[in-house]
C-alpha positions in Angstrom: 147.3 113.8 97.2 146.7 111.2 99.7 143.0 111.1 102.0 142.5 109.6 105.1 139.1 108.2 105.0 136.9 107.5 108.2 133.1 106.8 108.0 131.8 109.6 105.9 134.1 112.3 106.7 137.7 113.0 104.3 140.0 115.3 104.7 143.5 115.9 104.0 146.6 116.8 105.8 146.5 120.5 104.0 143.0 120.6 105.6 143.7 119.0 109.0 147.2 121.0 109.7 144.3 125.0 108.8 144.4 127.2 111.4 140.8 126.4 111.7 140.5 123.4 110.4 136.6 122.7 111.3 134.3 124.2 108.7 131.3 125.7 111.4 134.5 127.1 112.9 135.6 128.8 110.3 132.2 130.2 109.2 131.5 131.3 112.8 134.4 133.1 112.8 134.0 135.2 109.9 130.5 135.7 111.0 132.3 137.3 114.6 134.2 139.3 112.4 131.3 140.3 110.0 129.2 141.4 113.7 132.3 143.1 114.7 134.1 145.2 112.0 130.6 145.9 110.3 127.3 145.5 112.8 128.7 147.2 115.7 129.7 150.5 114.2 126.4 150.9 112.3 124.4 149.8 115.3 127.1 152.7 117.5 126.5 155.1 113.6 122.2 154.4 114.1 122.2 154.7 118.0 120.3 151.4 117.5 120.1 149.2 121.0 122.6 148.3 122.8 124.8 150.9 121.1 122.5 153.9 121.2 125.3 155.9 123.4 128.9 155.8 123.5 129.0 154.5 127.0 128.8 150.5 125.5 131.9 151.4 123.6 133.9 153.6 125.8 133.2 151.3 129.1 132.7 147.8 128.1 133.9 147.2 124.2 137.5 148.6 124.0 138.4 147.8 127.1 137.4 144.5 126.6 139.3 144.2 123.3 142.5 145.5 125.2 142.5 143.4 127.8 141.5 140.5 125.7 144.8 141.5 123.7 147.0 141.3 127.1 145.5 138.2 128.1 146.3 136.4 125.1 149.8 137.7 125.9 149.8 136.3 129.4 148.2 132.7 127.8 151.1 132.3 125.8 153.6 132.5 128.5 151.3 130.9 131.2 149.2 128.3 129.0 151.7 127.3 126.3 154.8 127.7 128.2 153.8 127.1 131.7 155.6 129.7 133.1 154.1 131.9 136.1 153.6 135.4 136.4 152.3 138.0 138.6 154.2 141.0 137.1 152.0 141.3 134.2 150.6 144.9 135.1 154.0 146.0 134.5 154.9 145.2 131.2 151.6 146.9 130.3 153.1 149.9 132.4 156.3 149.8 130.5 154.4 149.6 127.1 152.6 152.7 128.1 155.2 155.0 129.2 157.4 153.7 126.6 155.1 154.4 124.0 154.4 158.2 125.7 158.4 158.8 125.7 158.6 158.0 122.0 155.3 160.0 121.3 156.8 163.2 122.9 160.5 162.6 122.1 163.4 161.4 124.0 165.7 163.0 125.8 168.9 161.5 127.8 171.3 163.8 128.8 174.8 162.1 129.5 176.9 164.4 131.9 179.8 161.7 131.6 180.0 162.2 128.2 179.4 166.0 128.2 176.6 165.5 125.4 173.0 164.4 125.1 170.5 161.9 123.1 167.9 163.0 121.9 165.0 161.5 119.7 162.3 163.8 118.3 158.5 162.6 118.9 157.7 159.5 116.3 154.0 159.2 115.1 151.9 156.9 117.1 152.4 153.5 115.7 155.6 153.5 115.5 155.5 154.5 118.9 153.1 151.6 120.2 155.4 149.1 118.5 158.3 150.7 120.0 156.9 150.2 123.3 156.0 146.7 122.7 159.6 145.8 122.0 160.7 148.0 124.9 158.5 145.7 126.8 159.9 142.5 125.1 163.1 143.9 126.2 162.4 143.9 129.6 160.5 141.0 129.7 163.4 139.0 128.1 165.6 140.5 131.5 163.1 139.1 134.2 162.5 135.8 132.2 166.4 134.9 132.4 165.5 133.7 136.3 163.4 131.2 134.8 166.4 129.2 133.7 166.6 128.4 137.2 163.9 128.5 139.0 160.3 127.5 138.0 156.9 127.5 140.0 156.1 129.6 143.1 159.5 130.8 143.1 159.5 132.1 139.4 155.9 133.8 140.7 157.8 135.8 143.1 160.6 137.1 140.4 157.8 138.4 138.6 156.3 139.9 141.3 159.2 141.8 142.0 159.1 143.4 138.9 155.5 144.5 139.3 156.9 146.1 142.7 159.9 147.3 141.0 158.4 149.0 138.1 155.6 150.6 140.6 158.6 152.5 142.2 160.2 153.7 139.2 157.1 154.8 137.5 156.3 156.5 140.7 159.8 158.0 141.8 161.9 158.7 137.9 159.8 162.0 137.0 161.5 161.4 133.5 159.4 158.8 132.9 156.5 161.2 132.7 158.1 164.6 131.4 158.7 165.8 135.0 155.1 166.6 135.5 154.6 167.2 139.5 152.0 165.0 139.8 152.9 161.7 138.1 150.0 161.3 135.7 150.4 162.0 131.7 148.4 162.4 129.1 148.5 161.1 125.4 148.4 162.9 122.7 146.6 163.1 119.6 145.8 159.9 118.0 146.9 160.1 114.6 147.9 156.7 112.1 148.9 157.7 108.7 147.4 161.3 108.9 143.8 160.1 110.2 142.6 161.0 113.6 141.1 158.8 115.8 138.4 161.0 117.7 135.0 159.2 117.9 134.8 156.0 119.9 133.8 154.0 116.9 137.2 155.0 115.5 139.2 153.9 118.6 137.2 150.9 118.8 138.1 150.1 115.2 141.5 150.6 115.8 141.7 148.3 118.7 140.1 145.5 116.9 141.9 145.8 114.2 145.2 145.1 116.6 143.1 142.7 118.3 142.5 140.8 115.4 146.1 141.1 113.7 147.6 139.8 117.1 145.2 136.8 117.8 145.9 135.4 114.7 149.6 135.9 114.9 149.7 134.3 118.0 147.1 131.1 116.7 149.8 130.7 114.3 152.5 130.8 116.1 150.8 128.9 119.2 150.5 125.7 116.6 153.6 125.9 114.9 157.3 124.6 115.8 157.9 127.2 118.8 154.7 126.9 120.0 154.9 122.8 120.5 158.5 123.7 121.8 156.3 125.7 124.5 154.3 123.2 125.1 156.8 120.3 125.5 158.7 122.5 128.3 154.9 123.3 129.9 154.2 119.4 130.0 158.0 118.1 131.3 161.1 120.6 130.8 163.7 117.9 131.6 162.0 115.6 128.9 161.7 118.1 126.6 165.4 118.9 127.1 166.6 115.3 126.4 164.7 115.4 123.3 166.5 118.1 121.7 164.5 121.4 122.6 166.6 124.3 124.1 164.7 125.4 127.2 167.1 128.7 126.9 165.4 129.8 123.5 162.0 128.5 124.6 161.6 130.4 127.3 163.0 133.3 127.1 161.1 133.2 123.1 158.0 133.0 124.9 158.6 136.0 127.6 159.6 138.2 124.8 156.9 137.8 122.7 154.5 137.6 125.6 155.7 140.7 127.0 155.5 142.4 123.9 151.9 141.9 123.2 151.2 142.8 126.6 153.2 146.0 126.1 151.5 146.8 123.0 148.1 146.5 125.0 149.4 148.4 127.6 149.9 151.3 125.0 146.3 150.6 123.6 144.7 150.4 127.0 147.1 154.5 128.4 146.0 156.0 124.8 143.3 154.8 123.3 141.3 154.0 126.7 142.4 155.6 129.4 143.7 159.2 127.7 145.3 160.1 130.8 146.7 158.1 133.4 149.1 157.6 136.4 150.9 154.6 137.4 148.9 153.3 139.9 147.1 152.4 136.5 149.0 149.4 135.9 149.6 148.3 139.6 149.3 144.7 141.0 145.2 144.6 140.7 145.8 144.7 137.3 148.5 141.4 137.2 145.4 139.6 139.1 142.9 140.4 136.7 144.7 139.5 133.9 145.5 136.4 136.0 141.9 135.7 136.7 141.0 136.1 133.2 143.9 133.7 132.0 142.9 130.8 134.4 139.1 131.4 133.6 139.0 131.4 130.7 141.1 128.4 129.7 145.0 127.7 130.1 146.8 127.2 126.9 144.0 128.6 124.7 143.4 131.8 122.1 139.3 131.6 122.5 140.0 131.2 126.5 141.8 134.6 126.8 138.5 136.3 124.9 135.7 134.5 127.2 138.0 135.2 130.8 138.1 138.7 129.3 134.4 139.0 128.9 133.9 137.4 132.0 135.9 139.5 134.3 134.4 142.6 132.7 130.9 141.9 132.1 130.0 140.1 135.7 130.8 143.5 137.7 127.9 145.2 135.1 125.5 141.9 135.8 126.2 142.4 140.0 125.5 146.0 139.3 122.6 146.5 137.2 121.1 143.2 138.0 119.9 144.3 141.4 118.8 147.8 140.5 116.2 145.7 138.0 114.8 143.8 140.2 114.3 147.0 142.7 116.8 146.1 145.3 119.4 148.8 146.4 123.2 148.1 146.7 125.9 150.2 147.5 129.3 150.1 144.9 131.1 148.8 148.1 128.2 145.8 148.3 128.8 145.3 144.7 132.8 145.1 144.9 132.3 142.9 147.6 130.0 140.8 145.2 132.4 140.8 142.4 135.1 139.5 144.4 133.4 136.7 146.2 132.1 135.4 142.9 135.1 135.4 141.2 137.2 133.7 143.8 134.1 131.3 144.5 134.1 130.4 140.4 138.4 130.5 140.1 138.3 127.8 142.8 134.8 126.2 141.6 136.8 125.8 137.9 140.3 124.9 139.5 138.1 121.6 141.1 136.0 120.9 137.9 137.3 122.4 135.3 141.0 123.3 135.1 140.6 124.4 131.5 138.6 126.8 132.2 135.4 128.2 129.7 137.0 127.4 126.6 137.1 123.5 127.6 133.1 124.0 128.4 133.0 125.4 124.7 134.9 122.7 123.2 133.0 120.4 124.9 129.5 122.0 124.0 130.7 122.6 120.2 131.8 118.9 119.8 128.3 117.7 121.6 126.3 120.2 118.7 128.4 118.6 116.0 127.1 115.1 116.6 123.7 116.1 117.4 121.4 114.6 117.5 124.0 111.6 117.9 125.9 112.7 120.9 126.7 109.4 122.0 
């Protein structure tokens, strides 16, 4: 086994090529899992602070975890692949209603034929996966532009899928079992004849996808398709000349960004929302999974978590903040607020820092490693 020495520090290639490769990495991490499979729910069990009502979990914890999970999804085509989108709200619309069809069966009549399809309802995670590859389907149809065109122009592809799944979430009453007023709701939770009821239990379940689906996508972010990603990101025609097939590459990293979006979508309609409509998944949702993307870090796992924290936890700050310190505001003040901070920090972190929080953390985690030697 061969070592590469330097200074004090050895290590070998088995070592350097680990997922987390840094030991204080790797003991953080389990520590975040220890916190967050095991100290949350007996904090949420105790009613011990900040968990002493079901509010921290309902409104701040799952959805955070969901839209962490859709983020990550966005990252991988926007941060490793370097491929724009706005249309990001609809694939999470399309993993939704997907997963609703195949939770209460499927029904397409053929009059042509003179005969019908029909599907009876699947159990739940079957159904979430289904919708993820329904989303992956989809996503594979609207990334086939981007063999063409790239940059603003690719944006505006995208965008017209966010505009053209609005309408037909909207308009096609199949889509939600002809109900008059558009909205649906999910049904019963239940994964291998357990019921997900409590919020601890649908918090559990979301981390656990959460945590199955970051690590899928670390791995596959630092393997051979992910540094084909990468090498179209950085220059396609280069990357092209080398021998990487910009065909496979992209439309390999729309699939299986659209599918982990979808799969959050699903999450997000029935394990967050319980019932929903589409305006649900409407453009303000591509933005603030764009925002969370770009603050949070370009081309980076931990990024997608901090942008996500970010974006939820500052409207909370802006509102709770000023009641402490005694000084009424109105929720329109407060949107106001949230908005004007955000743009102020996107363009604030465009100028400093491109890379967004997780370059600040790197940065800070490399300066506690040499302390105190940072120089």
């Amino acid at each position: 086994m061969l070592y590469r020495e330097a200074g004090q520090f050895k290590s070998t290639y088995a070592a350097d090529m680990a997922i987390f490769p840094i030991r204080q990495d790797r003991m953080a991490l389990w520590l975040l899992l220890a916190v967050a499979f095991l100290g949350v729910p007996l904090l949420a069990h105790f009613r011990i602070w900040p968990l002493g009502s079901d509010y921290f979990l309902r409104a701040i914890l799952i959805p955070f975890l969901i839209l962490s999970l859709a983020t990550v999804g966005l990252n991988i085509l926007m941060g490793y692949c370097g491929q724009i989108s706005l249309g990001s709200g609809a694939f999470m619309a399309i993993g939704a209603y997907s997963t609703y069809k195949f939770a209460t069966g499927v029904h397409l009549p053929l009059a042509w034929f003179g005969t019908a399809i029909s599907i009876d309802p699947l159990p739940v995670l079957p159904s979430i996966l289904l919708g993820g590859v329904m989303s992956a389907v989809v996503g594979i149809l609207f990334g086939i532009p981007s063999l063409r065109i790239k940059g603003l122009y690719l944006a505006v592809a995208t965008l017209a899928a966010q505009f053209f799944f609005d309408w037909v979430f909207i308009r096609v009453k199949w889509f939600t079992n002809y109900t008059p007023s558009g909205s649906v709701a999910a049904p019963e939770i239940t994964i291998f004849g357990y019921v997900f009821h409590t919020p601890i239990e649908r918090y559990l379940l979301c981390l656990a996808f959460v945590a199955v689906f970051a690590v899928i996508s670390k791995n596959l972010v630092r393997g051979n398709l992910g540094r084909q990603w990468m090498a179209i990101r950085d220059m396609d025609i280069a990357a092209e000349l080398m021998g990487i097939r910009p065909l496979y590459a992209k439309l390999t990293a729309f699939a299986i960004s659209s599918f982990i979006v979808g799969i959050a979508g699903a999450l997000f309609a029935f394990v967050y929302l319980g019932a929903w409509e589409p305006l649900a998944f409407n453009i303000d949702r591509s933005f603030q999974l764009l925002f969370m993307v770009i603050i949070g870090g370009l081309g980076s796992i931990l990024g997608s978590f901090l942008g996500a924290a970010f974006i939820l936890i500052l409207p909370i700050l802006l509102d709770q903040g000023p009641h402490a310190l005694g000084i009424p505001v109105t929720v329109e003040t407060v949107s106001l607020m949230v908005l004007v901070v955000t743009g102020a920090l996107i363009c604030y972190l465009l100028v400093v820092e491109p890379l967004g929080f997780a370059r600040l953390w790197s940065v800070a985690k490399e300066k506690l490693r040499l302390w105190p030697y940072p120089y």
